[in-house]
C-alpha positions in Angstrom: -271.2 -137.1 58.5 -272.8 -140.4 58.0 -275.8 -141.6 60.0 -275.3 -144.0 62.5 -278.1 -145.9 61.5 -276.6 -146.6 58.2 -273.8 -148.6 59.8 -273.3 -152.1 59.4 -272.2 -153.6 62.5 -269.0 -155.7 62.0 -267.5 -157.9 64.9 -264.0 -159.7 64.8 -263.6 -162.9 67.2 -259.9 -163.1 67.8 -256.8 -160.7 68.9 -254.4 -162.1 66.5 -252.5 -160.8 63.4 -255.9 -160.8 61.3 -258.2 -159.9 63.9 -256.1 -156.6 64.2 -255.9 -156.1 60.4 -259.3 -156.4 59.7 -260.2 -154.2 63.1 -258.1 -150.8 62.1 -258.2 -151.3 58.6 -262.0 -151.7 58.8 -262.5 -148.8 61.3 -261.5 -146.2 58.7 -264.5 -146.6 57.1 -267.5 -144.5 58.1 -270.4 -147.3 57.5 -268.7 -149.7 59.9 -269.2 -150.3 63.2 -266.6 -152.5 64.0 -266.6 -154.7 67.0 -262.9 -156.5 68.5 -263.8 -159.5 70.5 -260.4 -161.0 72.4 -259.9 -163.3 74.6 -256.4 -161.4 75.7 -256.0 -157.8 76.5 -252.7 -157.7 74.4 -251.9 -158.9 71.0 -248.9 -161.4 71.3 -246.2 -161.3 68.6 -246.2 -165.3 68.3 -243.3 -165.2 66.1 -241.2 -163.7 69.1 -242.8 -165.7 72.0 -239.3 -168.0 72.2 -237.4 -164.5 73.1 -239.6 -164.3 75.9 -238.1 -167.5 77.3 -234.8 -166.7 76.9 -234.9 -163.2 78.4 -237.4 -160.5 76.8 -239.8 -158.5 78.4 -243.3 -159.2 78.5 -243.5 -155.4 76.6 -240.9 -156.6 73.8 -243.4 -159.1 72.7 -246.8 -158.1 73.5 -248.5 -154.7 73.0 -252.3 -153.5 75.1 -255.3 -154.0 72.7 -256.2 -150.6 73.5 -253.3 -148.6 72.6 -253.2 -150.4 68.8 -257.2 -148.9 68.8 -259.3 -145.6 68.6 -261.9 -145.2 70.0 -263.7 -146.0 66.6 -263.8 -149.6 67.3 -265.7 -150.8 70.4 -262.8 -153.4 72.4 -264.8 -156.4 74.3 -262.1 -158.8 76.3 -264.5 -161.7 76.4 -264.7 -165.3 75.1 -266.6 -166.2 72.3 -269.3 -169.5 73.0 -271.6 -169.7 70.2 -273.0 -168.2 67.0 -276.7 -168.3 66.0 -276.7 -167.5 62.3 -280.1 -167.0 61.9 -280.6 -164.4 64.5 -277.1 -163.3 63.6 -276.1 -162.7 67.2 -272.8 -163.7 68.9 -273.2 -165.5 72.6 -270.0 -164.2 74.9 -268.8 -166.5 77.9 -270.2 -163.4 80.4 -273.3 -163.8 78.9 -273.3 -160.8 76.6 -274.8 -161.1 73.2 -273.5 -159.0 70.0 -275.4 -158.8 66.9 -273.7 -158.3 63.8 -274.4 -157.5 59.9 -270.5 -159.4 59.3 -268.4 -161.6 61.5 -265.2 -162.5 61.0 -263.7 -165.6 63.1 -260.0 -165.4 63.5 -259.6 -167.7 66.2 -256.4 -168.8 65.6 -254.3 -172.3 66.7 -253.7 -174.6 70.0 -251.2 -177.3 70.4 -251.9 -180.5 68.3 -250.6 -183.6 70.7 -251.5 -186.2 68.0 -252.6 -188.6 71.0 -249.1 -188.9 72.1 -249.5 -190.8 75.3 -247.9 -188.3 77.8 -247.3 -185.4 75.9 -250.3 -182.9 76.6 -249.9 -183.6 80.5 -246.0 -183.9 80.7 -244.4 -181.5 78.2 -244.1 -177.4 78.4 -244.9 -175.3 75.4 -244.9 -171.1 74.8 -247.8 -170.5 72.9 -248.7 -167.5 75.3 -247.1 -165.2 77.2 -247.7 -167.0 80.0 -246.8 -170.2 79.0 -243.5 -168.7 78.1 -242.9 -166.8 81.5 -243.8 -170.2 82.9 -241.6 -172.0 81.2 -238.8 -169.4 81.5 -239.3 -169.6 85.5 -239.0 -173.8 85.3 -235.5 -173.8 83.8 -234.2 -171.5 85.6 -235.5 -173.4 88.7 -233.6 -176.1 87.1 -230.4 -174.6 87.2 -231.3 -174.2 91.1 -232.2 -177.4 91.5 -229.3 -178.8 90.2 -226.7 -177.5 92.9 -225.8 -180.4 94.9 -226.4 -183.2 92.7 -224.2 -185.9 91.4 -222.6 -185.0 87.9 -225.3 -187.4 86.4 -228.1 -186.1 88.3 -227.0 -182.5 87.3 -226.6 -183.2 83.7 -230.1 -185.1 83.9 -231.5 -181.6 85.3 -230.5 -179.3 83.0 -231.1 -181.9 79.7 -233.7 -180.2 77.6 -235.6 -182.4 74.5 -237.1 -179.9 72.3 -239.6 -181.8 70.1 -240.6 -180.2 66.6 -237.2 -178.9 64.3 -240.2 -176.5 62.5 -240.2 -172.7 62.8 -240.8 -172.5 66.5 -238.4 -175.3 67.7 -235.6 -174.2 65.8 -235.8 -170.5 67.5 -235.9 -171.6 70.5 -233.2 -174.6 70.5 -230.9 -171.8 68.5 -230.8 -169.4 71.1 -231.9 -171.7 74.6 -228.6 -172.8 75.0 -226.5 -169.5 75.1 -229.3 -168.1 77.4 -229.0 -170.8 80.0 -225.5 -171.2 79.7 -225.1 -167.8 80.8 -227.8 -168.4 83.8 -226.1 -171.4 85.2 -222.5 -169.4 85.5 -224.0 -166.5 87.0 -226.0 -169.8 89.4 -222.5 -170.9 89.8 -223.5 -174.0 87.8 -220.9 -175.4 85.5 -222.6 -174.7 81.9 -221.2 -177.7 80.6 -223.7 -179.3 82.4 -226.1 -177.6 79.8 -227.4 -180.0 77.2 -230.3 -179.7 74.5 -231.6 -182.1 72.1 -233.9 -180.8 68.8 -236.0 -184.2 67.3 -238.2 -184.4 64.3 -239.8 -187.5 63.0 -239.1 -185.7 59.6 -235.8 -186.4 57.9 -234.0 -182.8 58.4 -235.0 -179.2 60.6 -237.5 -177.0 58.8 -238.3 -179.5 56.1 -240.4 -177.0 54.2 -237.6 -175.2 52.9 -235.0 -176.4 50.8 -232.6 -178.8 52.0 -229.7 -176.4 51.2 -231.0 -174.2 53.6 -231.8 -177.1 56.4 -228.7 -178.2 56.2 -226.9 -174.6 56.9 -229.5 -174.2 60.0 -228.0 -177.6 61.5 -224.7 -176.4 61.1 -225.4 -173.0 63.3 -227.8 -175.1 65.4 -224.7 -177.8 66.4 -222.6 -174.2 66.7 -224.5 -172.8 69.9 -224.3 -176.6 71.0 -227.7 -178.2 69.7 -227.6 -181.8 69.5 -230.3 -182.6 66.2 -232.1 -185.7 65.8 -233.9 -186.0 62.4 -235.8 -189.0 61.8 -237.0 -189.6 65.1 -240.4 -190.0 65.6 -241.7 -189.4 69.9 -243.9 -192.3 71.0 -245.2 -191.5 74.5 -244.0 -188.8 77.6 -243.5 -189.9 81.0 -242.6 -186.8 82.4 -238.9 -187.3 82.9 -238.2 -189.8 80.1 -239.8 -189.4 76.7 -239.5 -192.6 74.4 -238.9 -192.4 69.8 -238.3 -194.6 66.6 -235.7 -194.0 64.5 -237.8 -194.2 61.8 -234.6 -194.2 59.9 -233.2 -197.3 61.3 -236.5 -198.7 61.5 -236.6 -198.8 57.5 -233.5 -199.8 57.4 -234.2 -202.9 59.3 -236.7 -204.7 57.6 -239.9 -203.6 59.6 -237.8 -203.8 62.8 -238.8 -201.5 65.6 -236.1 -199.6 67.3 -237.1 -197.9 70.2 -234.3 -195.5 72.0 -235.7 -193.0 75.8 -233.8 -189.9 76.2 -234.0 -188.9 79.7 -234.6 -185.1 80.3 -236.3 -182.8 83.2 -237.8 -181.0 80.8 -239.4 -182.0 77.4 -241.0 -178.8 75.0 -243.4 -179.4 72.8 -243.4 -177.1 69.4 -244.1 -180.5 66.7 -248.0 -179.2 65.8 -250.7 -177.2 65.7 -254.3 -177.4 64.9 -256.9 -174.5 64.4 -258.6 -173.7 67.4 -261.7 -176.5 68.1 -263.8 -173.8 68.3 -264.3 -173.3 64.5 -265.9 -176.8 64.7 -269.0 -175.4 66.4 -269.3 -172.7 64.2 -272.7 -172.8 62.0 -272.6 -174.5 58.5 -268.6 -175.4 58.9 -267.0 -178.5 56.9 -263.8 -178.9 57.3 -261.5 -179.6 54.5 -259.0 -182.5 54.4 -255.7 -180.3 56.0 -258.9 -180.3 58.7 -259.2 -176.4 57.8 -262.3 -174.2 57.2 -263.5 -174.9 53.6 -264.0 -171.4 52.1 -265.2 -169.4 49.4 -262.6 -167.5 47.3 -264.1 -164.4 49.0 -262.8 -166.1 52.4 -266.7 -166.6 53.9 -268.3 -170.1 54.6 -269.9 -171.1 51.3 -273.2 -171.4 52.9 -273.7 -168.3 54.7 -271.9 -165.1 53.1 -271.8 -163.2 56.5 -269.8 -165.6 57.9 -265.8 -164.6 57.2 -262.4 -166.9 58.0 -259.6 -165.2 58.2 -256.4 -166.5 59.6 -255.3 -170.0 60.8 -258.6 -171.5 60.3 -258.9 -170.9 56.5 -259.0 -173.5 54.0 -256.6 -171.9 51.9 -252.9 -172.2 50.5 -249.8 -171.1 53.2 -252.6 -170.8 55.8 -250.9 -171.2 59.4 -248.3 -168.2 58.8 -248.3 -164.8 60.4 -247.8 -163.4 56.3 -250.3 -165.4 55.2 -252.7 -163.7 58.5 -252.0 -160.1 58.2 -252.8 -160.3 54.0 -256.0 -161.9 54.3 -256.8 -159.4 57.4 -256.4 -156.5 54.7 -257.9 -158.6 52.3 -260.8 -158.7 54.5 -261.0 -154.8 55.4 -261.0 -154.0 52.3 -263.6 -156.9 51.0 -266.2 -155.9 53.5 -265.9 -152.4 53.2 -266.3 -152.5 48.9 -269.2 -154.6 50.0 -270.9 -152.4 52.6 -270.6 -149.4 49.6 -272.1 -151.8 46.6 -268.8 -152.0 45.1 -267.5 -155.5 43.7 -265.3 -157.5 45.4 -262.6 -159.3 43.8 -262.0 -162.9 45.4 -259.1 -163.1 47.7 -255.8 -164.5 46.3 -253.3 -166.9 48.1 -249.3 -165.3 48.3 -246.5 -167.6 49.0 -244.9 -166.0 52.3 -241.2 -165.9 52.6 -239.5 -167.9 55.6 -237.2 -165.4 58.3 -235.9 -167.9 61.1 -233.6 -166.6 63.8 -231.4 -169.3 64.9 -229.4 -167.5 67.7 -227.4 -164.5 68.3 -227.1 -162.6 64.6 -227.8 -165.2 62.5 -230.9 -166.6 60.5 -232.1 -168.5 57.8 -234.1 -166.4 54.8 -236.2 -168.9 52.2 -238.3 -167.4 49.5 -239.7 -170.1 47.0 -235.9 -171.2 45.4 -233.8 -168.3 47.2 -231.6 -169.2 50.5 -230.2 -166.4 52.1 -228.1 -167.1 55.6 -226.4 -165.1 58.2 -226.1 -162.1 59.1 -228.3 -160.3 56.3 -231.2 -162.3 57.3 -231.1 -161.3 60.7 -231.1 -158.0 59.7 -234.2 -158.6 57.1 -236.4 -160.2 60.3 -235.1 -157.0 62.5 -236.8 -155.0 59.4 -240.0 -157.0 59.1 -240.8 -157.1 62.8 -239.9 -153.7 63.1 -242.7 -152.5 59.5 -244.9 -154.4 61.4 -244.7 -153.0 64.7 -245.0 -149.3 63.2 -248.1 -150.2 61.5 -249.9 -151.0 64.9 -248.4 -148.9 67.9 -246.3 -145.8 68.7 -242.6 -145.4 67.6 -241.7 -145.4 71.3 -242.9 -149.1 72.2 -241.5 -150.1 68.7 -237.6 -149.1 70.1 -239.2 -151.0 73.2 -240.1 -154.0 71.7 -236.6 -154.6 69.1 -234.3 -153.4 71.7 -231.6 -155.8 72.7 -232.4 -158.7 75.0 -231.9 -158.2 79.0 -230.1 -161.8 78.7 -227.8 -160.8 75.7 
């Protein structure tokens, strides 16, 4: 049995997918005392938020903090304020202070508005559980709302704009429609009145992967009655009314501005991210020009080697993914641990992550560097990958809980 005076005392700032890796990884080991600082009491599976808009369970998308631990790591749900690196204490929004030997910030992502007039106050998003339940709640009052109108009026109601064709938007948009369809016939709504729109200001959905595959996702989008505008860049919100460019036409003409509004009750924002502002005040930060955390190639702030990134907020290639999270949150585990025991540690190195996109019912999109897969075999690849993932962090039973089939479906 080791002494528990010999521990090193290692906290985590940040519930996410590398939070958690580096937390129960990192809790094996019997010279870590390891420390979970969240602001949430559950994780959040942000890759499946969208199903929670169109008909999950809070429970198929979220799992308690404390059921994914043992008791060997010590769970604080807190917000982190401050860090003073000298000291090497942590300053909690109750007012609690945690030293540390190691910390590791994960902090994650928020929505990145890009000074869109409008956009911040006006548009929904589902970056949370409870954004998503909120948002959920708002359509369907939509659908209530719209009994009684004129045709126009009705159609105006239930016209959603989803802005941002990357992985998030095109989830959503793929399987919104078929969800509130169904919702407006059981509302006694006519669910032709259903429309919704899917802009980018970039020239075709999910632009990162090969246009062979962007152009297969439009074709299933257009299928479950998605109208796509590629090319479209949004200029301000109004709250009913947002206004674009077609940057297309706009090249076309010579320098000439077009400027189209699309009228809509309800405008969702997925077009950005940016890490969370909170790795700005962190000590000795510099920011690289992707306005990430520059890093060593160990993954800790080149001038204080206590000080670990892990997760959004890293300086690194395919940062921003949920892959590209969970393999620098073992990464980390295993880093910290080799150095707690005087072993060497080997710098941490980047892997391209492959690209499973659900666009509705059965059917998804699969990119791995050249390789397109589409259909029904993808969907079946994401069921497998959610589902390794789930079993590496909670019970068998909340795994069947979690991939079971939609209440909506």
């Amino acid at each position: 049995m080791k002494n528990q005076t010999e521990q090193k005392k290692v906290v985590i700032i940040g519930g996410g997918f590398a939070g958690i890796e580096v937390a129960r990884l990192l809790s094996k080991d019997g010279l870590a005392e390891v420390t979970l600082v969240s602001k949430n009491t559950c994780f959040q599976y942000y890759p499946n938020l969208y199903r929670l808009v169109v008909g999950a369970t809070v429970n198929q998308v979220s799992i308690p903090l404390s059921s994914i631990f043992s008791k060997k790591v010590n769970l604080i749900i807190d917000t982190y304020v401050s860090m003073d690196a000298t000291q090497k204490t942590l300053t909690l929004k109750s007012g609690v202070v945690v030293p540390y030997d190691y910390v590791v910030m994960a902090l994650g992502s928020e929505p990145n508005y890009f000074g869109i007039d409008g956009m911040e106050v006006h548009s929904k998003s589902f970056l949370s559980v409870e954004k998503a339940l909120a948002l959920k709640a708002y359509l369907l009052q939509q659908i209530t709302d719209s009994k009684g109108l004129s045709t126009d009026e009705a159609k105006k109601k239930l016209h959603t704009i989803i802005v941002g064709a990357g992985p998030s938007g095109t989830e959503l948009a793929g399987a919104l429609g078929p969800f509130l369809k169904g919702e407006a016939k059981k509302a006694g709504v006519d669910p032709k009145l259903i429309s919704i729109d899917l802009l980018d200001s970039a020239p075709r959905v999910l632009s990162a992967i090969p246009e062979k595959g962007s152009q297969l996702v439009t074709a299933q989008l257009k299928k479950n009655g998605v109208t796509v505008y590629s090319n479209y860049g949004v200029n301000a919100c109004d709250g009913d009314c947002i206004s674009v460019t077609d940057r297309a036409s706009t090249e076309v003409a010579s320098g000439e501005v077009k400027t189209l509004r699309f009228e809509a009750s309800t405008v969702i924002w997925t077009a950005g991210t940016k890490i969370s502002t909170v790795f700005a005040i962190i000590p000795g930060v510099v920011m690289t020009e992707k306005k990430r955390v520059q890093v060593t190639p160990k993954l800790t702030l080149p001038t204080d080697d206590t000080i670990y990134i892990a997760g959004d907020g890293t300086g690194t290639p395919y940062s921003g993914l949920a892959q590209t999270a969970i393999d620098q949150g073992q990464y980390l585990a295993t880093a910290i641990s080799n150095r707690i025991h005087g072993i060497a540690v080997a710098d941490y190195m980047p892997k391209q992550g492959t690209f499973v996109i659900p666009v509705g019912k059965y059917w998804a999109i699969l990119n791995h560097k050249t390789l397109v897969v589409s259909g029904l075999l993808a969907f079946i690849i994401r069921f497998i990958v959610d589902a390794k993932y789930f079993m590496s962090i909670t019970s068998f039973s909340h795994v069947i809980t979690m991939l079971k089939k939609d209440t909506s479906a």
